[in-house]
C-alpha positions, 0 to 999 in steps of 0.5 A: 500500500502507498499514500501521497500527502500534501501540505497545501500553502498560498505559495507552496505545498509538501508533497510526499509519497510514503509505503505502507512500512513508513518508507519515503519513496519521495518528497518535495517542495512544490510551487501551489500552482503546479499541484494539480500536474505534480501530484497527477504525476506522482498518482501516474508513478507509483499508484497511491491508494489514497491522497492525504491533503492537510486540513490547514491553509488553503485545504479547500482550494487545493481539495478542489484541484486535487479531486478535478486533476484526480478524480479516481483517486480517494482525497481524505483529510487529515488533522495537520495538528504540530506537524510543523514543530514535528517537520522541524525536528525531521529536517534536523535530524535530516540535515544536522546543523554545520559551521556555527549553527552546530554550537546551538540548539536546534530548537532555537534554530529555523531551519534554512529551508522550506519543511513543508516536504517534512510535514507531508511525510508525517501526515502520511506516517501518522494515517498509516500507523493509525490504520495498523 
């Protein structure tokens, strides 16, 4: 079983695709306005059962264009609570800070990229663990 997530924004969503054993089989960061060919590409590539799309900003919007460009494909949402504190987490863990970053916490750090990727990967890990 394979799931794609989304993390939809104004500018840009995470989008990933993860196995049933929790394995990210890809992540990215996407520009919004590309979200219906990116994820139709992906649907194309490794055949999801389901798309998870986060319930936070600019949900709907991207519920319509997903389920229009989609339409065989089931579109659930799911809670998005803490995902962005999680993602952070992720991504230095990832990534672990190098030069004078490493002398500080990374909790008091902001990560030097997008994490919205990281946050599509945890929607999809949290639906899958809820279903065992």
């Amino acid at each position: 079983m394979v799931v794609a997530a989304i993390d939809p924004g104004r500018e840009k969503c995470g989008v990933a695709v993860v196995d049933e054993d929790g394995r990210v089989l890809e992540q990215a960061v996407i520009a919004t306005v590309l979200l219906a060919d990116e994820m139709t590409a992906r649907v194309k590539k490794f055949r999801p059962e389901r798309i998870l799309l986060g319930n936070g900003t600019t949900s709907r919007t991207a519920e319509e264009t997903i389920r229009e460009a989609i339409p065989d494909v089931p579109v659930e949402i799911v809670d998005e609570y803490r995902t962005t504190d999680d993602a952070r987490i992720a991504y230095w863990k990832a990534n672990p800070p190098s030069g004078w970053r490493r002398f500080f916490p990374t909790s008091m750090q902001v990560p030097p990229a997008p994490v919205d990727d990281y946050v599509a990967v945890i929607l999809a890990r949290r639906n899958l663990l809820n279903r065992h």
